[in-house]
Each structure stands twice: as C-alpha cells, then as structure tokens.
VODREN-617695 format. One record per atom (N, C-alpha, C, O): x, y, z; residue in three letters. Coordinates in steps of 0.2 Angstrom, whole numbers, plus 2048, in hexadecimal, padded with zeros to 3 digits. Layout:
N
XYZALA ...
This chain:
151
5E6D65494UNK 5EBD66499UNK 5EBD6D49BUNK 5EBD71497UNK 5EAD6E4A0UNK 5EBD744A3UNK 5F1D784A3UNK 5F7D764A4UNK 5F1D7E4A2UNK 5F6D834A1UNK 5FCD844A7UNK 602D854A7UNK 5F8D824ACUNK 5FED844B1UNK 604D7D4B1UNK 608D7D4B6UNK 604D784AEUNK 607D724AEUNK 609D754A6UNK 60FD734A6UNK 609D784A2UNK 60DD7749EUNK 612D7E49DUNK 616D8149AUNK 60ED804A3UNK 615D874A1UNK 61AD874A7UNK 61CD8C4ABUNK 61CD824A8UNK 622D824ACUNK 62AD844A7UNK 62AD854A1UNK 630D834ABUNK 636D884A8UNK 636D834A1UNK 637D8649CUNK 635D7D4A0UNK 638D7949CUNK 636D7B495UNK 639D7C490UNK 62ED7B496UNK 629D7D48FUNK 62BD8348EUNK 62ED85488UNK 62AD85493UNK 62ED8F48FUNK 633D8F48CUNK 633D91486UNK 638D8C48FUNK 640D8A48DUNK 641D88486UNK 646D8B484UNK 63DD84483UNK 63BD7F47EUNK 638D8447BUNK 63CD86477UNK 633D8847BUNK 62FD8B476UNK 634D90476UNK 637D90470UNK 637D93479UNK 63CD9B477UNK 642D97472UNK 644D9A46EUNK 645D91472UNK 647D90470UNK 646D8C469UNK 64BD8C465UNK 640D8A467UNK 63FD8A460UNK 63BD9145EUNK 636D9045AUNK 63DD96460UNK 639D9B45EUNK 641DA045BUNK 646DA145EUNK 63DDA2455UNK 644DA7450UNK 644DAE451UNK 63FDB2452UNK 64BDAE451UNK 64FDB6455UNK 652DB9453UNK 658DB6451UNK 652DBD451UNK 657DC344CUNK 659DC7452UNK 657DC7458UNK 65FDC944EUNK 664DCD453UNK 666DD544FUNK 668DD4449UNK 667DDB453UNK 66ADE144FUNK 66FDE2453UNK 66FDE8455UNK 674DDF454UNK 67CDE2458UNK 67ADE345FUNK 67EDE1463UNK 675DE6462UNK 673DE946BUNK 66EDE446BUNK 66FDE0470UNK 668DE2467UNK 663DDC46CUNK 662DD7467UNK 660DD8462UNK 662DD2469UNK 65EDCC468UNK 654DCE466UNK 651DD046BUNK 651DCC461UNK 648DCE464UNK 646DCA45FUNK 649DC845AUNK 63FDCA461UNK 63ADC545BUNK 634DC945CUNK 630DC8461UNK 633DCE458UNK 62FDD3458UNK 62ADD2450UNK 62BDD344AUNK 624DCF453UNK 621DCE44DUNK 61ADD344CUNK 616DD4451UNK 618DD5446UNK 60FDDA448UNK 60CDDA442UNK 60DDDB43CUNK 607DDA446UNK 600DD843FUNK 5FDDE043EUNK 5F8DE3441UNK 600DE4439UNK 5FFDEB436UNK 5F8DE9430UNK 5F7DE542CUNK 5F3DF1432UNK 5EEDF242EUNK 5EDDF842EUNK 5EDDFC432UNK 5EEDF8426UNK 5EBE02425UNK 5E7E0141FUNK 5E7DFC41CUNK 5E3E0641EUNK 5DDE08419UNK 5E0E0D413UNK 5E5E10414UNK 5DCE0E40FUNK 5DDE1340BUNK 5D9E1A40DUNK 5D3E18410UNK 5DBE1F40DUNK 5D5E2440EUNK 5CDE2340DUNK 5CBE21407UNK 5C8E24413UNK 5C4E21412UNK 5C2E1A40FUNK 5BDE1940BUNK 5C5E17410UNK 5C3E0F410UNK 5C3E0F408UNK 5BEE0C407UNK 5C6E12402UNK 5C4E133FAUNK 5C8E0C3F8UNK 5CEE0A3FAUNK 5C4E083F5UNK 5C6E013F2UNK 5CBE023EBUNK 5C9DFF3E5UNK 5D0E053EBUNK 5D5E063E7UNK 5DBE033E6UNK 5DFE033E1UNK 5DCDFE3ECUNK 5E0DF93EAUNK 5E0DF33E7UNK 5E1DEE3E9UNK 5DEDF53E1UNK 5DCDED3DCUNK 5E2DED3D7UNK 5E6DF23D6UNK 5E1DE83D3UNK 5E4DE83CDUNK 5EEDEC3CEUNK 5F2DEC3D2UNK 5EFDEF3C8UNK 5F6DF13C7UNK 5F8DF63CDUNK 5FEDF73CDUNK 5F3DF83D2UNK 5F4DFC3D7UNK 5F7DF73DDUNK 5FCDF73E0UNK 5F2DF23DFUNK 5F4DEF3E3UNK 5FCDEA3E1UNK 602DEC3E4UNK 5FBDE63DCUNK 602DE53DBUNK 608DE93DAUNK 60EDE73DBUNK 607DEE3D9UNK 60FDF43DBUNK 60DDF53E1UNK 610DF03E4UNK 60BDF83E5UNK 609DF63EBUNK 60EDF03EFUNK 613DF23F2UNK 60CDEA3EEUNK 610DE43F0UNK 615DE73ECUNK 611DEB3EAUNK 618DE73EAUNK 61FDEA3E7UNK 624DEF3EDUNK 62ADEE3EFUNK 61FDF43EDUNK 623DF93F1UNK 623DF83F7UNK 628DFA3FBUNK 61FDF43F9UNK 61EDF3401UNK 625DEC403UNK 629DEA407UNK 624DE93FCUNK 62CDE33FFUNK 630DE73FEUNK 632DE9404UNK 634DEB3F6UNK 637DF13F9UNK 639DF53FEUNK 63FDF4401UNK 636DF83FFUNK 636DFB406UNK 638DF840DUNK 63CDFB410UNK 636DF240FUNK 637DEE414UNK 63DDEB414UNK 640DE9419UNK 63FDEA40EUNK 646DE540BUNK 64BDED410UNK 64EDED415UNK 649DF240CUNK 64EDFA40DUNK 64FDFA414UNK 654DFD416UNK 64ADF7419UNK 648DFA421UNK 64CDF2425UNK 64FDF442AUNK 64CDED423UNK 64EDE6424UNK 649DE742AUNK 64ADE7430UNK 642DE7425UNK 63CDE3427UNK 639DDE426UNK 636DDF421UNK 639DD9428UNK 639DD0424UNK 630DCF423UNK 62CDCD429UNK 62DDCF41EUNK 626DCF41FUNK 624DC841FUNK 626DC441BUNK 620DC6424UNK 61FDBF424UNK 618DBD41EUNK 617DB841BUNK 615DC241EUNK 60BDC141BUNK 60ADC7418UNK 60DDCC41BUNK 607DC8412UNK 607DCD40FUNK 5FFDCE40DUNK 5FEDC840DUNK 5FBDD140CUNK 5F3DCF409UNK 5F0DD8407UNK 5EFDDC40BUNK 5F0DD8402UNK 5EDDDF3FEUNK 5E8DDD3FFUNK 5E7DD83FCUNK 5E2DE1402UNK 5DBDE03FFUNK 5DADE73FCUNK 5DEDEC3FBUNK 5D2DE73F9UNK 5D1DED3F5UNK 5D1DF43FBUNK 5D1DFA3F9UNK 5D1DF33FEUNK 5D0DF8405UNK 5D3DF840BUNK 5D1DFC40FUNK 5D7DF440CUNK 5DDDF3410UNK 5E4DEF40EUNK 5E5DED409UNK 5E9DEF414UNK 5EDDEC413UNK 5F0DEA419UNK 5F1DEE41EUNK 5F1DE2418UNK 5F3DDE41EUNK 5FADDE41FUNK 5FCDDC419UNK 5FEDDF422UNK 607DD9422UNK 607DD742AUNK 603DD842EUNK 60CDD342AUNK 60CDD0430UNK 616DD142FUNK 619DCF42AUNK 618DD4432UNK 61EDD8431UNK 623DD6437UNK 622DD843DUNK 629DD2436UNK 62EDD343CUNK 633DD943DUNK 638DD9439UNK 631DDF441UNK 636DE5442UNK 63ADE2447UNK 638DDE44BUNK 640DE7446UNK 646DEA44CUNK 643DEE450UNK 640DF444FUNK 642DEA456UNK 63EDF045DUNK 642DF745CUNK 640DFD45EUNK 649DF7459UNK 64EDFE45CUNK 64BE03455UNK 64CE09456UNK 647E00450UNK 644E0344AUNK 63DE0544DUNK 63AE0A44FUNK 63BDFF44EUNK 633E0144FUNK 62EE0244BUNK 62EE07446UNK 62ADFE44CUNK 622DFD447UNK 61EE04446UNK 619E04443UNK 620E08449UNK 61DE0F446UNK 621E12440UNK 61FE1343AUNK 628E13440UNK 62DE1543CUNK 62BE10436UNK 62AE13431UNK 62CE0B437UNK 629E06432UNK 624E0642BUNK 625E06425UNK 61EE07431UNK 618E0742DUNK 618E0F42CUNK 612E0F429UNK 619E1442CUNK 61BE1B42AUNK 620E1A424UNK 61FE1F420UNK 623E17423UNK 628E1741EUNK 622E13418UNK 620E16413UNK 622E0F419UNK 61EE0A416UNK 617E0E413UNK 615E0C40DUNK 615E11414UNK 610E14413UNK 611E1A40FUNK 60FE1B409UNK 616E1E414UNK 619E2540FUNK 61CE21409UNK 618E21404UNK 61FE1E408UNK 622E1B3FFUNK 61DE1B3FBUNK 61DE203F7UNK 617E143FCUNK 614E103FBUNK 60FE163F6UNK 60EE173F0UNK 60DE1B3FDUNK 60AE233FAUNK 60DE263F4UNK 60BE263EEUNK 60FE283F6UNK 615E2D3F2UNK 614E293E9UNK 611E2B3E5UNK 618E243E9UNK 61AE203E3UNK 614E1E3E0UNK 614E1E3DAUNK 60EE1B3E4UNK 609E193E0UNK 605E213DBUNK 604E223D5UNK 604E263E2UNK 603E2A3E0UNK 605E2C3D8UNK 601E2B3D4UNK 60BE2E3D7UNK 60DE303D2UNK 60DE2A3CDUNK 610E2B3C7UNK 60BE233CEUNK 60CE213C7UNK 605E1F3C7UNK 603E1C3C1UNK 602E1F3C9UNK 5F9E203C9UNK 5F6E253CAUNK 5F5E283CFUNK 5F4E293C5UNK 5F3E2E3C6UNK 5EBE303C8UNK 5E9E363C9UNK 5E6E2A3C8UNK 5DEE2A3CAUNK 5DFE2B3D2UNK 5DBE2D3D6UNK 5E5E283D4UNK 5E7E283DBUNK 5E5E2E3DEUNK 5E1E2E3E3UNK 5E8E343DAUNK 5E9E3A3DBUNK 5E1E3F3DBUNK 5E0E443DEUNK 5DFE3D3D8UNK 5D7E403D6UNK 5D2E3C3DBUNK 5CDE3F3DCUNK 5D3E363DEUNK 5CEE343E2UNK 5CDE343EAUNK 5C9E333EEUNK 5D5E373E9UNK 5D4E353F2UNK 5D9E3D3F5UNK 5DBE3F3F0UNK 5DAE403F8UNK 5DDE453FAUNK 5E6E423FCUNK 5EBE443F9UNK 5E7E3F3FFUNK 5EAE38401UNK 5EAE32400UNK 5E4E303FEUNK 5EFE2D3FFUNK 5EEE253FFUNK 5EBE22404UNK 5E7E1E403UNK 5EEE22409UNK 5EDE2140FUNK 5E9E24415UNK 5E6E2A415UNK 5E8E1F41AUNK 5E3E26420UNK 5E9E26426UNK 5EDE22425UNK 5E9E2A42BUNK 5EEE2B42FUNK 5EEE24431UNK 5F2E2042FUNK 5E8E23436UNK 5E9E1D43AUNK 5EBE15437UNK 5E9E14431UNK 5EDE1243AUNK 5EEE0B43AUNK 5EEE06441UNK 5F0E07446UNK 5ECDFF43FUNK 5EBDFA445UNK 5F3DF6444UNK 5F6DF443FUNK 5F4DF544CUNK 5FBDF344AUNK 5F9DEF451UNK 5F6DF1456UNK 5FEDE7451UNK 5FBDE1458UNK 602DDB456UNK 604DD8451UNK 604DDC45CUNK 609DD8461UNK 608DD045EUNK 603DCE460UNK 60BDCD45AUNK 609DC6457UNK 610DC145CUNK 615DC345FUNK 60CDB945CUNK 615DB7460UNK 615DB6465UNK 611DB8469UNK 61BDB3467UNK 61CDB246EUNK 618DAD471UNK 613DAA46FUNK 61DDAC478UNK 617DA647CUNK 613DAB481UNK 616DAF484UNK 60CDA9482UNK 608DAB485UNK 609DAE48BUNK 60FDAE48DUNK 605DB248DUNK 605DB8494UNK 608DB6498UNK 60DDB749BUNK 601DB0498UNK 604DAC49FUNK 60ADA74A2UNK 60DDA54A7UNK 60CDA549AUNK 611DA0499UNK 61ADA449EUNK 61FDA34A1UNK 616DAB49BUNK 61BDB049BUNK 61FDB14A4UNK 625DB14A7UNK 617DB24A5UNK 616DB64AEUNK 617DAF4B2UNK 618DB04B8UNK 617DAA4B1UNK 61ADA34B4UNK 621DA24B2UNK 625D9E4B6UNK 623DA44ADUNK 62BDA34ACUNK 62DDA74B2UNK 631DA54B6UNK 62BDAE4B2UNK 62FDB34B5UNK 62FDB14BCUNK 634DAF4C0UNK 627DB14BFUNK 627DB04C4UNK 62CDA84C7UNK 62DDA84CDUNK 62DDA34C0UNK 632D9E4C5UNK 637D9E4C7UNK 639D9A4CBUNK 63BDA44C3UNK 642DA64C1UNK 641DA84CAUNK 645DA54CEUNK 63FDAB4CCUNK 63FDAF4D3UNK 63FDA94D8UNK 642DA84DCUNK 63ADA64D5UNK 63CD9F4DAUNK 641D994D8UNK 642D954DCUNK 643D9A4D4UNK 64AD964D6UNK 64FD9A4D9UNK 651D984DEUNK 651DA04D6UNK 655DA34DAUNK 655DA34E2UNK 65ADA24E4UNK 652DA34E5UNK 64FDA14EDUNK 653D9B4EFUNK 655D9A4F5UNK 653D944EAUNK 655D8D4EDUNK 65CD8F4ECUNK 661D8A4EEUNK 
C-alpha cells in the first residue's frame, strides 16, 4: 500500500490516539530515547556484581528523576536504556545525573574501579529520538490541517 493513502487525517488520528501520554502540569509529551555510553576507553568492567548494582542504581536514580525506563541492557562495555523523559527535564540532565550517581557510588564500593580507569565513564554519549508516527505521516497531517481550514 502506498504511503500517501495511508496517511491521511484519519490514520494519524488513530495512531496519536493509541499512542501513550504523560503529562507534567504545562505539557502533555511522549518523549521516548535510545541512550548509549561507554566506560572510559571502551574497559569491559561491567560484568558480574558491577553490572547488577549498576541496574540498581540506574532504576534508582530514574525512579528519583520520574524517568520511566522502557529497556534496560548492561553489556560488558556499554550500557543501553531506552528511556521516557519530561522534555521540560531533558535527556542531558538525565543521562548526567544517571552517570554522575552510577560513578560516584560504584566507584566507592568497587574499589578495582578506582585503580583501572581514571573515571567510570567517557564524556560522550549517543542519544536518538525513538516513537512517533513517521516524518512524513507527520508533514501530510500538517500540510492537511491547512487545507481544511481554506474549505
């Protein structure tokens, strides 16, 4: 089926409408993001009792921030979540908190943490827009809105 028959007002309508919405008092939003960070130099330190406190602090933390984690995945040298934020918080403040804790706390009850790496963490992080209905789904609702108003 071709795209431009299914994105008329109706399907939009439909999709926005079974898609779920948190609200903070000023906006309605469904703000979902696929977060990845490393340990300094890529160091395979998250295994075993590291990793599981880890998934600890990180629910913790998110619970604190009223960040709703959808996916969670510790690998030995990264860490995946898939995270719903409050746009008026924002996914930097977020994954900054998330990281500062995680640091800090592992650090001090791990203490090889401390001797192998200068930091837990490396500064950068990959962070991507998850959700929603399609670009184009998007730019033909808008563009119909404009045309209806004309009739």
């Amino acid at each position: 089926m071709h795209l431009g028959v299914l994105c008329g007002n109706s399907l939009y309508n439909q999709y926005m409408e079974n898609k779920k919405y948190k609200s903070n008092h000023n906006i309605i939003y469904s703000c979902t993001y696929h977060v990845v960070w490393c340990p300094k130099y890529r160091r395979k330190v998250l295994v075993g009792p590291v990793a599981a406190r880890l998934k600890e602090l990180i629910v913790e933390t998110c619970t604190g921030l009223s960040v709703e984690i959808q996916e969670m995945e510790i690998m030995p040298d990264h860490v995946h979540l898939l995270l719903d934020i409050d746009p008026q918080f924002g996914v930097h403040k977020a994954v900054k908190r998330i990281k500062g804790v995680s640091s800090r706390v592992l650090r001090q009850e791990f203490k090889e943490l401390t001797t192998k790496l200068p930091t837990l963490w490396s500064n950068s992080y990959f962070v991507s827009t998850v959700g929603g209905a399609p670009l184009e789904m998007i730019q033909q609702y808008i563009q119909s809105q404009k045309t209806s108003q004309r009739q």
